[in-house]
N, CA, C and O atoms as a Maestro MAE file, in Angstrom:
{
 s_m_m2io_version
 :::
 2.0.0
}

f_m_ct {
 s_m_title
 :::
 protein
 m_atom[300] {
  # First column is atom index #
  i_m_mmod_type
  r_m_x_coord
  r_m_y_coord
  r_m_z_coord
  i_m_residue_number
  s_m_chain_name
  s_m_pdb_residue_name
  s_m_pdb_atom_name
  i_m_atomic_number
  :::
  1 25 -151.644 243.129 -68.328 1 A "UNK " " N  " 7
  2 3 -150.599 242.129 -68.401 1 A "UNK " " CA " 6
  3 2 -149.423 242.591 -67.560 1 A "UNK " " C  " 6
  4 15 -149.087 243.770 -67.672 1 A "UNK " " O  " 8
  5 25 -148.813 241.858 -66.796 2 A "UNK " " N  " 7
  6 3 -148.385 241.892 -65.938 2 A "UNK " " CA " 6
  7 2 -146.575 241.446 -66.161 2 A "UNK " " C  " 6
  8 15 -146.168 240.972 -67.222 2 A "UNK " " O  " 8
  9 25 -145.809 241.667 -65.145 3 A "UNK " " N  " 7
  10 3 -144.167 241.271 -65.355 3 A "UNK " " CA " 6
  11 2 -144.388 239.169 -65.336 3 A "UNK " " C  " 6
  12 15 -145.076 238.540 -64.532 3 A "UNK " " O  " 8
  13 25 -143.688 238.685 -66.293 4 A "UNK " " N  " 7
  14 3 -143.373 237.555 -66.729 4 A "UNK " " CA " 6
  15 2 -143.280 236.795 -64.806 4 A "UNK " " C  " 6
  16 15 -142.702 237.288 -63.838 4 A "UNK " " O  " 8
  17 25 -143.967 235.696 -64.876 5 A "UNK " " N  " 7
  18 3 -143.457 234.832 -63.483 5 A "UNK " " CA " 6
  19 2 -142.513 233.948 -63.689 5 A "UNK " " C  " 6
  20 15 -141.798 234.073 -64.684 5 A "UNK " " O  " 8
  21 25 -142.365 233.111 -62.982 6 A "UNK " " N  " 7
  22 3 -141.592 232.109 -62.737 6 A "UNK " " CA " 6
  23 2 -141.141 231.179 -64.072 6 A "UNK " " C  " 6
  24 15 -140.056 231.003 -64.627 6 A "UNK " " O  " 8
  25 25 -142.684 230.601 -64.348 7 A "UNK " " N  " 7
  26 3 -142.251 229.936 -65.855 7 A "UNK " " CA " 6
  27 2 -142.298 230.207 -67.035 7 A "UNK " " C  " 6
  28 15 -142.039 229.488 -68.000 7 A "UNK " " O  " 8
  29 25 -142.741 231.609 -66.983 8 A "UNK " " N  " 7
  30 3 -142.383 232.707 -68.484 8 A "UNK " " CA " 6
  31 2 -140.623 232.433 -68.370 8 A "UNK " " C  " 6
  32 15 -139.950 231.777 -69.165 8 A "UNK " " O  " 8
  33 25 -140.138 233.153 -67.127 9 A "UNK " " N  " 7
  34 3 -138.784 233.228 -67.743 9 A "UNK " " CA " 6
  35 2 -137.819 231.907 -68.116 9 A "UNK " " C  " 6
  36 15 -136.730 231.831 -68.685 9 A "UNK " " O  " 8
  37 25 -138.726 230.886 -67.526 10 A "UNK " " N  " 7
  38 3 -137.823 229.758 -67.983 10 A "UNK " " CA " 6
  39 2 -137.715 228.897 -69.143 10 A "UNK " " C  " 6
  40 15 -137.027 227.956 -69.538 10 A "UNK " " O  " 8
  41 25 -138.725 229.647 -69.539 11 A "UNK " " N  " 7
  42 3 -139.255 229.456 -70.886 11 A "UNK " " CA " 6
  43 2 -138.628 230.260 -72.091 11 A "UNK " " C  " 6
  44 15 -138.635 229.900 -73.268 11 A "UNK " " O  " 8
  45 25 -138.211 231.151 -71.694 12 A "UNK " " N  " 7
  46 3 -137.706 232.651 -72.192 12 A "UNK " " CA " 6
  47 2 -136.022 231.838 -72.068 12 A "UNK " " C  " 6
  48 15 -135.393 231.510 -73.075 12 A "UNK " " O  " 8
  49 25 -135.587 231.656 -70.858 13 A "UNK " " N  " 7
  50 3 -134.335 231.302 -71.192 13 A "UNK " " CA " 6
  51 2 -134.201 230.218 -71.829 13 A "UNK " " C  " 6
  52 15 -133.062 230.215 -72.297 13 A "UNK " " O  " 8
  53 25 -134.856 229.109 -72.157 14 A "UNK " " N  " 7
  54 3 -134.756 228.062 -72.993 14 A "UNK " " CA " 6
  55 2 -134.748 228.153 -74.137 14 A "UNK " " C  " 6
  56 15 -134.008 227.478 -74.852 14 A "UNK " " O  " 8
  57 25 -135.841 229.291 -74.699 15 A "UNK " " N  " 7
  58 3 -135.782 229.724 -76.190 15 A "UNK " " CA " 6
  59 2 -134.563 230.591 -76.365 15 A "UNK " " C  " 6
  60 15 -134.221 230.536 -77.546 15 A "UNK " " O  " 8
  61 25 -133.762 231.379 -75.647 16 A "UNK " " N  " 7
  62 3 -132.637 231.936 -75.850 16 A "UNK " " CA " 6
  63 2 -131.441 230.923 -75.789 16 A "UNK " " C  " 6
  64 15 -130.355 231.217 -76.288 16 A "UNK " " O  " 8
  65 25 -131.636 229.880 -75.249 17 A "UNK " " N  " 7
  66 3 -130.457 229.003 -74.805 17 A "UNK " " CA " 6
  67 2 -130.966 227.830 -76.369 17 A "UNK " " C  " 6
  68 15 -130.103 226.956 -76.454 17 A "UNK " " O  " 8
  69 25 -131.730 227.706 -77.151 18 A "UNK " " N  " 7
  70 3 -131.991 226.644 -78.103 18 A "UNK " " CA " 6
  71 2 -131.306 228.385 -79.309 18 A "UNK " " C  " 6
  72 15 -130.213 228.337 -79.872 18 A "UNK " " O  " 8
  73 25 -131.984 229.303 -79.387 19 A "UNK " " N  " 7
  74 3 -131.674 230.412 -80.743 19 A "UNK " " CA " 6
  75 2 -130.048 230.398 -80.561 19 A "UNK " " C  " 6
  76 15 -129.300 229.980 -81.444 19 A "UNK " " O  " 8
  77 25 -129.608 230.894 -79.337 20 A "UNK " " N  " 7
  78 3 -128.341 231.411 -79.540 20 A "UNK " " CA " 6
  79 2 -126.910 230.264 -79.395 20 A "UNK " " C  " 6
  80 15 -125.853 230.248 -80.025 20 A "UNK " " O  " 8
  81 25 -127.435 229.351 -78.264 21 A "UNK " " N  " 7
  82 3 -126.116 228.156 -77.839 21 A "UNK " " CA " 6
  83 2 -125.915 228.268 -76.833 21 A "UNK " " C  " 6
  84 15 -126.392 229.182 -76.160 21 A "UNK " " O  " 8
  85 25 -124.842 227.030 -76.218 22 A "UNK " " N  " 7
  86 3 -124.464 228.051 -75.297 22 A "UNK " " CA " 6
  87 2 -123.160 228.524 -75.349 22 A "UNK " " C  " 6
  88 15 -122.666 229.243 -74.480 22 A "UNK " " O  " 8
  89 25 -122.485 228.063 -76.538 23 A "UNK " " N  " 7
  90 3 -121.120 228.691 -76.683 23 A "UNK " " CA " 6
  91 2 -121.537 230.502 -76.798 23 A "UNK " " C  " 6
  92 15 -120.794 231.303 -76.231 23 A "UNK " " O  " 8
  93 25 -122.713 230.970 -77.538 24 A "UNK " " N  " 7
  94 3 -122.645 232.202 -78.153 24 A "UNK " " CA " 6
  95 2 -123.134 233.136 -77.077 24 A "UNK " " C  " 6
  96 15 -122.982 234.342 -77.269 24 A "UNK " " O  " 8
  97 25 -123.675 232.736 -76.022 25 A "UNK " " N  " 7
  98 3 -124.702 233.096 -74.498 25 A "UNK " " CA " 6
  99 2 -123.302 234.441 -73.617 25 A "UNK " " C  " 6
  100 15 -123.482 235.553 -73.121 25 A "UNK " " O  " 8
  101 25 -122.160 233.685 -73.777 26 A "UNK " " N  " 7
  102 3 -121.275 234.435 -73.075 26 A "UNK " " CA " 6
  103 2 -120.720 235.649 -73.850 26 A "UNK " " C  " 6
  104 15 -120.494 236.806 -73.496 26 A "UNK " " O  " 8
  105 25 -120.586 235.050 -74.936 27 A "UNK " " N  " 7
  106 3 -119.775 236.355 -75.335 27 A "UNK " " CA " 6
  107 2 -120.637 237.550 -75.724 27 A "UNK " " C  " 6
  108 15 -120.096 238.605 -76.052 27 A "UNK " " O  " 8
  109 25 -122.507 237.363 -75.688 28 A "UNK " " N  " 7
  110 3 -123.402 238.152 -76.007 28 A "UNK " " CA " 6
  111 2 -123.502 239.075 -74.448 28 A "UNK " " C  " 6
  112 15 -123.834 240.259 -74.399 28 A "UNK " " O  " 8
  113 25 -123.192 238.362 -73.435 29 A "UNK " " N  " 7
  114 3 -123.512 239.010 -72.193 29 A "UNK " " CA " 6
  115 2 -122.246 239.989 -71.996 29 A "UNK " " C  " 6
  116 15 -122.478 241.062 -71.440 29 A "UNK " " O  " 8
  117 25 -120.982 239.724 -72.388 30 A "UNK " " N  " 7
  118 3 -119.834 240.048 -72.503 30 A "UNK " " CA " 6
  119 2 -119.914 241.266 -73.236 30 A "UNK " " C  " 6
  120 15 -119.398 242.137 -72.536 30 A "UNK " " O  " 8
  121 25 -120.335 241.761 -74.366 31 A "UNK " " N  " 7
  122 3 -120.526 242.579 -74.734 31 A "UNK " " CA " 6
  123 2 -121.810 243.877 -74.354 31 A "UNK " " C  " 6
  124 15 -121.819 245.085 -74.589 31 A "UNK " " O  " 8
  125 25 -122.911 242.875 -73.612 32 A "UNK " " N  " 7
  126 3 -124.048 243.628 -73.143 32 A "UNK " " CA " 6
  127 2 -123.320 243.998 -71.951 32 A "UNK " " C  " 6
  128 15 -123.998 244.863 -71.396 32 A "UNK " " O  " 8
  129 25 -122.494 243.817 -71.428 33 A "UNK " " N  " 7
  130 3 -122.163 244.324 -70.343 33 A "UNK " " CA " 6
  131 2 -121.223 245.143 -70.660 33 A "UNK " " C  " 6
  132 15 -121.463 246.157 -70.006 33 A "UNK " " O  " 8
  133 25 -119.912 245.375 -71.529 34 A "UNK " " N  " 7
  134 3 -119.458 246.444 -71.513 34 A "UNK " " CA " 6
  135 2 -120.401 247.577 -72.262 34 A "UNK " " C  " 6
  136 15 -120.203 248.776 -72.067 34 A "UNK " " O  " 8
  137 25 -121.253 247.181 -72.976 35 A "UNK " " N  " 7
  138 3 -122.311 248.310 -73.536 35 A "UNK " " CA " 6
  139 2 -122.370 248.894 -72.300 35 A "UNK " " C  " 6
  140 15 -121.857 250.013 -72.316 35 A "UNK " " O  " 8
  141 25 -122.863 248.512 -71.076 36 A "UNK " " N  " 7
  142 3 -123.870 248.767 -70.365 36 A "UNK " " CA " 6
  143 2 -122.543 249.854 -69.316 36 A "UNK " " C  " 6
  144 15 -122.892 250.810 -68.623 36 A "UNK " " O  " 8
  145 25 -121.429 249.495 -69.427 37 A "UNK " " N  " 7
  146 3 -120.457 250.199 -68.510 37 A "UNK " " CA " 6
  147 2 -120.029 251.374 -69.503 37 A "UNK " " C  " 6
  148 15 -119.906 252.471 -68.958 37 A "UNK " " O  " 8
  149 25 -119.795 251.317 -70.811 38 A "UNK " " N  " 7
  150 3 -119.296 252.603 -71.690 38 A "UNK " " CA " 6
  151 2 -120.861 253.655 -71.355 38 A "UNK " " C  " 6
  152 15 -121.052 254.750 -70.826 38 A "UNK " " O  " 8
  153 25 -121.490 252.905 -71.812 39 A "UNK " " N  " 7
  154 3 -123.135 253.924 -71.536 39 A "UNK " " CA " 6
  155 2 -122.575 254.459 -69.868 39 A "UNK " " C  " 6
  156 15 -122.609 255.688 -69.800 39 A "UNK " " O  " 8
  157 25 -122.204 253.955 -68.879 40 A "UNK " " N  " 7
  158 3 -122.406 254.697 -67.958 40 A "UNK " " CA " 6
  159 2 -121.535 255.688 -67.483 40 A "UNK " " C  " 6
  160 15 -121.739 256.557 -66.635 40 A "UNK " " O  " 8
  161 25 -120.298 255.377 -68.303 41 A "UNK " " N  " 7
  162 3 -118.897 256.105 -68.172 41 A "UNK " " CA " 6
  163 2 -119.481 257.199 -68.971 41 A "UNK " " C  " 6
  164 15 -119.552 258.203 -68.263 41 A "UNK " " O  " 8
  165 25 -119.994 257.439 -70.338 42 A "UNK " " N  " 7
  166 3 -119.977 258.280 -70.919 42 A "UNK " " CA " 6
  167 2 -121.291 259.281 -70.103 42 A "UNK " " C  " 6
  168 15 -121.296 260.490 -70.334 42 A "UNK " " O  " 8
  169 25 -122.188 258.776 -69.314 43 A "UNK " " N  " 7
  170 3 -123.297 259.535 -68.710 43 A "UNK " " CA " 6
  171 2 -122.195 259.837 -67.512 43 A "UNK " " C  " 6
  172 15 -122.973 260.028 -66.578 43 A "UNK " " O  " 8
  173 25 -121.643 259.905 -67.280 44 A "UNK " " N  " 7
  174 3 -120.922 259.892 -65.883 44 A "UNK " " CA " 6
  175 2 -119.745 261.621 -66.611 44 A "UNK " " C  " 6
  176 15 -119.874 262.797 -66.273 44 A "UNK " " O  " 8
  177 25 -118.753 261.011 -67.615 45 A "UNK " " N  " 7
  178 3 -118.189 262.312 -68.320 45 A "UNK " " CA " 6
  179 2 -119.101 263.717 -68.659 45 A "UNK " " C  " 6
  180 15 -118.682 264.852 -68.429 45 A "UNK " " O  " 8
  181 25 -120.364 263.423 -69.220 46 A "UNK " " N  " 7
  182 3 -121.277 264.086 -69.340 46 A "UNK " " CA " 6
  183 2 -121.687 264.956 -68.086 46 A "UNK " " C  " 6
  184 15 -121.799 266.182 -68.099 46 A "UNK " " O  " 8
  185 25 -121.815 264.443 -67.415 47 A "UNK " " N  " 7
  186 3 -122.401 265.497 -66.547 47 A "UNK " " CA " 6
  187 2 -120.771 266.277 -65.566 47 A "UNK " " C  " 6
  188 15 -120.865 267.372 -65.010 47 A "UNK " " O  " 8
  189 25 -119.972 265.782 -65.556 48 A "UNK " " N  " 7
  190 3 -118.639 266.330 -65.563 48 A "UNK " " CA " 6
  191 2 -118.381 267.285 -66.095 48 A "UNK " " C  " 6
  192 15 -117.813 268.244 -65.571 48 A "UNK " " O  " 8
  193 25 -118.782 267.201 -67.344 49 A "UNK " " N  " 7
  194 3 -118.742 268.545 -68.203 49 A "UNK " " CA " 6
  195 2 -119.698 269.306 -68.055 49 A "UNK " " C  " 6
  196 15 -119.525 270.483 -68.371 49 A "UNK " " O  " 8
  197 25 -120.822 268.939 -67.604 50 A "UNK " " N  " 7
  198 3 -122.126 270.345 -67.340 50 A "UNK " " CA " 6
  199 2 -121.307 270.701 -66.264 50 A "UNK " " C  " 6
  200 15 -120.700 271.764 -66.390 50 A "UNK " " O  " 8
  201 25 -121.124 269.964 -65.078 51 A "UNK " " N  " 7
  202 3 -120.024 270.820 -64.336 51 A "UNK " " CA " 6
  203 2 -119.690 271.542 -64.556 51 A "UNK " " C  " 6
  204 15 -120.265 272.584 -64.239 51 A "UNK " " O  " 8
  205 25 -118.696 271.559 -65.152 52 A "UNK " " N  " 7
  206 3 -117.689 272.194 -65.409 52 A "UNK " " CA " 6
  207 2 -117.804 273.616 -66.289 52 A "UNK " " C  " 6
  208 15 -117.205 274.689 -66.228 52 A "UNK " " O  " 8
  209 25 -118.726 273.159 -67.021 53 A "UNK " " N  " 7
  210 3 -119.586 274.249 -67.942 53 A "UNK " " CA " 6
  211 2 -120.065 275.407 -67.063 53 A "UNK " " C  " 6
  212 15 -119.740 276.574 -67.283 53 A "UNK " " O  " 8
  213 25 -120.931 274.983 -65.959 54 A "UNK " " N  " 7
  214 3 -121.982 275.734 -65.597 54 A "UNK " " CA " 6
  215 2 -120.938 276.759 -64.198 54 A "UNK " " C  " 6
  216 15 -121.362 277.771 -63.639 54 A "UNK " " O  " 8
  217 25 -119.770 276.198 -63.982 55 A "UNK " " N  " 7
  218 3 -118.723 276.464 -63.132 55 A "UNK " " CA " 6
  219 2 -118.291 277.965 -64.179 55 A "UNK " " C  " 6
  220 15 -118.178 279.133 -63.807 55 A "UNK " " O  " 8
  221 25 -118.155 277.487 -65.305 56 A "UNK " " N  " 7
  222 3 -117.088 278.492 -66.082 56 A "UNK " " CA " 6
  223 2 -118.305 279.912 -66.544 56 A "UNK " " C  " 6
  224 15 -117.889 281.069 -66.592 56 A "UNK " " O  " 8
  225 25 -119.619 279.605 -66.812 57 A "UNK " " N  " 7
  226 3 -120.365 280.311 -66.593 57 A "UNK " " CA " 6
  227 2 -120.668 281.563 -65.195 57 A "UNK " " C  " 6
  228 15 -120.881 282.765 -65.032 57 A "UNK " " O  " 8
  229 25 -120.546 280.604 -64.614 58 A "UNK " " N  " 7
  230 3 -120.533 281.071 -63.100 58 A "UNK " " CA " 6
  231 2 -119.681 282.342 -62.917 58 A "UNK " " C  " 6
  232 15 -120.073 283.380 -62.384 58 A "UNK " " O  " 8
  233 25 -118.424 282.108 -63.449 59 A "UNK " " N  " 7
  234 3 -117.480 282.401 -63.067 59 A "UNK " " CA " 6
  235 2 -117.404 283.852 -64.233 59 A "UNK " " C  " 6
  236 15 -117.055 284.978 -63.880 59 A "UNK " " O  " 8
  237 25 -117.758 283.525 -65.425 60 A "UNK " " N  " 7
  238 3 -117.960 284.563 -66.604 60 A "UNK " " CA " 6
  239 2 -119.042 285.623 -65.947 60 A "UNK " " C  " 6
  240 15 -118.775 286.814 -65.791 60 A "UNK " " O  " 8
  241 25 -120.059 285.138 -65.653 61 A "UNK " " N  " 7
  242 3 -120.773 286.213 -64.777 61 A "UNK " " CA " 6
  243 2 -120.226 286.857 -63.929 61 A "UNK " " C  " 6
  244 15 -120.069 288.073 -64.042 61 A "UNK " " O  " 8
  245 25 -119.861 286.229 -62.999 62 A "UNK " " N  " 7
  246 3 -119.695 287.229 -61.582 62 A "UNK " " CA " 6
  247 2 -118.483 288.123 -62.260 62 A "UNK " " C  " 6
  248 15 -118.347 289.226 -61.729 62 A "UNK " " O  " 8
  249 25 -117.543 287.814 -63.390 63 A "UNK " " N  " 7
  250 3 -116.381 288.840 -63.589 63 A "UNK " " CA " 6
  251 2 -116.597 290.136 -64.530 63 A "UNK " " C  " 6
  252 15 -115.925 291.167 -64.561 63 A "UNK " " O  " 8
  253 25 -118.146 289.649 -65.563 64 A "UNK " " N  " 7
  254 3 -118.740 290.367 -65.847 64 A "UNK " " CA " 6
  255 2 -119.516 292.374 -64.975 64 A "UNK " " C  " 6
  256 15 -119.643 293.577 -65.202 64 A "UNK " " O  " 8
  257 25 -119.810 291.020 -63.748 65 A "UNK " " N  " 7
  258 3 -120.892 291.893 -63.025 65 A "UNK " " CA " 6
  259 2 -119.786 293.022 -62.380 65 A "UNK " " C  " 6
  260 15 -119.778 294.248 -62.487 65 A "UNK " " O  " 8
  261 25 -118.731 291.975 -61.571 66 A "UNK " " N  " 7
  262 3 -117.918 293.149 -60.839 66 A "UNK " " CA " 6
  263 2 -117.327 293.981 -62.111 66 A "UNK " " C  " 6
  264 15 -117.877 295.055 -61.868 66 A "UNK " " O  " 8
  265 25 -116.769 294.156 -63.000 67 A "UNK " " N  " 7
  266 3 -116.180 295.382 -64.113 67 A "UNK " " CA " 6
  267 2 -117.402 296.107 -64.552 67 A "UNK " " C  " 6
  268 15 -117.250 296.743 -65.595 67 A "UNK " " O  " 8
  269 25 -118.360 296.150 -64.103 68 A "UNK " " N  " 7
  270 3 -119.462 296.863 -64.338 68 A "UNK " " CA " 6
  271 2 -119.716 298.066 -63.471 68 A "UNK " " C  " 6
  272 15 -120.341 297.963 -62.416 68 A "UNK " " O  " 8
  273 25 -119.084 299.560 -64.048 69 A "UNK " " N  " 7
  274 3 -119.240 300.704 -62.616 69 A "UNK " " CA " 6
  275 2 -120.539 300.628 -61.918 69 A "UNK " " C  " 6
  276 15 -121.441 300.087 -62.557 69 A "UNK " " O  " 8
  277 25 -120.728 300.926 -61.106 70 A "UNK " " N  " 7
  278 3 -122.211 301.713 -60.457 70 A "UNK " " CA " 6
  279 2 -122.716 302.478 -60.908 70 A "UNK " " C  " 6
  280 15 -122.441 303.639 -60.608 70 A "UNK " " O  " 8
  281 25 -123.363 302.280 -61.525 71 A "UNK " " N  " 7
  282 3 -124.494 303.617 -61.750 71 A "UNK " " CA " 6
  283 2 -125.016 304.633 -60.558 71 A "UNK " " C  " 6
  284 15 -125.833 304.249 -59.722 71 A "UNK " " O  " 8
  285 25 -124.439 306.032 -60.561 72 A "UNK " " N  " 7
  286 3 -125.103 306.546 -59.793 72 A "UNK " " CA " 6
  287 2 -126.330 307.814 -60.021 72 A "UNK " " C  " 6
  288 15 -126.381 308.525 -61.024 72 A "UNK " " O  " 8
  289 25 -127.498 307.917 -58.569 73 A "UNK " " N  " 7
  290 3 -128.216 308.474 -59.471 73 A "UNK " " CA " 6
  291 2 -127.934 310.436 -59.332 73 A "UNK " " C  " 6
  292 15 -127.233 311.188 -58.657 73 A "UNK " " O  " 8
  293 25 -129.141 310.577 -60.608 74 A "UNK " " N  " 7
  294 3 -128.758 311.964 -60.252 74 A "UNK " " CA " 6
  295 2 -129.921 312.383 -59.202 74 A "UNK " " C  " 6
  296 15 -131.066 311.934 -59.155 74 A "UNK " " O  " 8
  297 25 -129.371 313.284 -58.443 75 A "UNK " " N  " 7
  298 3 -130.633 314.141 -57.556 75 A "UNK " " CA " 6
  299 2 -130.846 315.816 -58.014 75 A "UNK " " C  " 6
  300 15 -131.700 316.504 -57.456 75 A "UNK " " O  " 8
  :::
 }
 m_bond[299] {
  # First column is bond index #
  i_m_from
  i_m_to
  i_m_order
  :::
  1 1 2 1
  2 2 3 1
  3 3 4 2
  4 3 5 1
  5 5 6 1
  6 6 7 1
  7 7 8 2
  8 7 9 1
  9 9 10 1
  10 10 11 1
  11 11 12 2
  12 11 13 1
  13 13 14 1
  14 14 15 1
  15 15 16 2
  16 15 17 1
  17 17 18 1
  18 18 19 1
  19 19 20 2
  20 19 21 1
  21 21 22 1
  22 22 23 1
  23 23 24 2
  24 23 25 1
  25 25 26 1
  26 26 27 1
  27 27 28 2
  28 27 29 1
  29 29 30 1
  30 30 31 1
  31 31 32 2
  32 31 33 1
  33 33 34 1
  34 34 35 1
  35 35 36 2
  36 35 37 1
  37 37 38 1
  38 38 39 1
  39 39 40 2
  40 39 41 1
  41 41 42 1
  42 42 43 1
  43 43 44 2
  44 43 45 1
  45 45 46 1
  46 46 47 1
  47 47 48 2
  48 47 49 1
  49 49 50 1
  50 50 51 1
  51 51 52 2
  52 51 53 1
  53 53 54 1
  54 54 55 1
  55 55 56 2
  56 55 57 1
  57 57 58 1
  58 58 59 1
  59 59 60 2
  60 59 61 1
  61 61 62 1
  62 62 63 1
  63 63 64 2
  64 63 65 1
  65 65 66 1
  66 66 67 1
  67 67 68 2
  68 67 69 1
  69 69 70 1
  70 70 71 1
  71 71 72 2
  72 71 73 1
  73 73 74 1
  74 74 75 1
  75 75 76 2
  76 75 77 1
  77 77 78 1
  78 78 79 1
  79 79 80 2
  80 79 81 1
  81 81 82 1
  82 82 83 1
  83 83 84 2
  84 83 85 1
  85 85 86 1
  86 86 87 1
  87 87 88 2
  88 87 89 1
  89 89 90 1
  90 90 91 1
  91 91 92 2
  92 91 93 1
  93 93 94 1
  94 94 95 1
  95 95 96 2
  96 95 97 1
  97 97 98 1
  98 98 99 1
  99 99 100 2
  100 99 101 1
  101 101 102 1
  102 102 103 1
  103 103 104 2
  104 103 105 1
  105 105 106 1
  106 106 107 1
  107 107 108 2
  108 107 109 1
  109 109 110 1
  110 110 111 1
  111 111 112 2
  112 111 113 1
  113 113 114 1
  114 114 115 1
  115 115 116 2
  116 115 117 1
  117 117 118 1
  118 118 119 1
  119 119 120 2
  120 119 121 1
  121 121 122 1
  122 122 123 1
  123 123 124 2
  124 123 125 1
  125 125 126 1
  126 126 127 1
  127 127 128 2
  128 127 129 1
  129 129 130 1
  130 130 131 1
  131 131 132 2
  132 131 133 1
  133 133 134 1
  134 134 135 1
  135 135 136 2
  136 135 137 1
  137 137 138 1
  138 138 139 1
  139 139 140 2
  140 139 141 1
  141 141 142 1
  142 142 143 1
  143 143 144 2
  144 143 145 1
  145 145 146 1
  146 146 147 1
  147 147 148 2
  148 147 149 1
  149 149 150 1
  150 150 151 1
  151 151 152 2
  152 151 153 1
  153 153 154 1
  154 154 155 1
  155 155 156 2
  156 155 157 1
  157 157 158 1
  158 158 159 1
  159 159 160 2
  160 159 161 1
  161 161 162 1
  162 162 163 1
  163 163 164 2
  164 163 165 1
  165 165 166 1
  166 166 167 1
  167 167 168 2
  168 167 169 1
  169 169 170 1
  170 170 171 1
  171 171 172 2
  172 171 173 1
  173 173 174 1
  174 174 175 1
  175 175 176 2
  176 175 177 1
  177 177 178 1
  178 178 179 1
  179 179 180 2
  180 179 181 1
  181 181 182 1
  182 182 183 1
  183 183 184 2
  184 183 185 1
  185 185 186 1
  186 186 187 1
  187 187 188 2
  188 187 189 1
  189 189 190 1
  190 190 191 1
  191 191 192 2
  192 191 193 1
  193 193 194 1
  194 194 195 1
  195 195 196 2
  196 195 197 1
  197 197 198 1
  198 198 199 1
  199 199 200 2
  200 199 201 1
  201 201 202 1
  202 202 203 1
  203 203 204 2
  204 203 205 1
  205 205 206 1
  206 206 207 1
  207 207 208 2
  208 207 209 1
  209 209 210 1
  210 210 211 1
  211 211 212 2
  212 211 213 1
  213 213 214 1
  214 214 215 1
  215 215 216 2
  216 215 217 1
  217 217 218 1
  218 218 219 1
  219 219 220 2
  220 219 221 1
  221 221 222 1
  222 222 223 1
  223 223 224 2
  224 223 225 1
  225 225 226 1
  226 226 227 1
  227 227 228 2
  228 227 229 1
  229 229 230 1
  230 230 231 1
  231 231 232 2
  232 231 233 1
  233 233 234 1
  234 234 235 1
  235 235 236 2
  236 235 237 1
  237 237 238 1
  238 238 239 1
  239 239 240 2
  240 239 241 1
  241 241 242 1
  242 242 243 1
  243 243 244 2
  244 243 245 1
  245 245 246 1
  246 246 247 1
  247 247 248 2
  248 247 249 1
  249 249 250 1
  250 250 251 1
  251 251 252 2
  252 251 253 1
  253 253 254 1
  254 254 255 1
  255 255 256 2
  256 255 257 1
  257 257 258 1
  258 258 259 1
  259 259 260 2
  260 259 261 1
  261 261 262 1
  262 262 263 1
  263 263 264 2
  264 263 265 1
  265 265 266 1
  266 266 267 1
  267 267 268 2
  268 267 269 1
  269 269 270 1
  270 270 271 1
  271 271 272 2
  272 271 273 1
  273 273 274 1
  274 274 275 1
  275 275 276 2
  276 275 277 1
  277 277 278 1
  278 278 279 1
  279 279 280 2
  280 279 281 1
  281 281 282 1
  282 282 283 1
  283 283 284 2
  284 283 285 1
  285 285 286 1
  286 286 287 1
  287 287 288 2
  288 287 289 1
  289 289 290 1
  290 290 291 1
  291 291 292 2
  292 291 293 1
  293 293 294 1
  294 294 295 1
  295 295 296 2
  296 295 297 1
  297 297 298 1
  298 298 299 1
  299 299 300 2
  :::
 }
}
């Protein structure tokens, strides 16, 4: 089974346009759409912070490594 054609979806929007109205059609998209922008803001902060994370890591290492004397050997 395959993606819906031509008169699946018009069929599909008719049964959504008889369930919901069409007063109620906008303010449902209205909200699916800021869903759809907070979801991307918050995936967007998210990886800002692995940034930022993996920066401060970075940075914990290398200050680690240099305060670390040399070992030297014996002969």
């Amino acid at each position: 089974m395959g993606m819906p054609g031509g008169m699946e979806w018009i069929l599909i929007a008719l049964v959504v346009l008889l369930l919901f109205g069409g007063k109620k059609i906008p303010e449902l998209m209205k909200g699916l759409g800021s869903g759809i922008k907070n979801f991307k803001k918050a995936v967007k902060d998210d990886d800002e912070s692995e940034i930022v994370k993996s920066d401060e890591i970075e940075k914990k290492d290398n200050k680690e490594t240099s305060e670390k004397p040399e070992e030297t050997k014996k002969v």
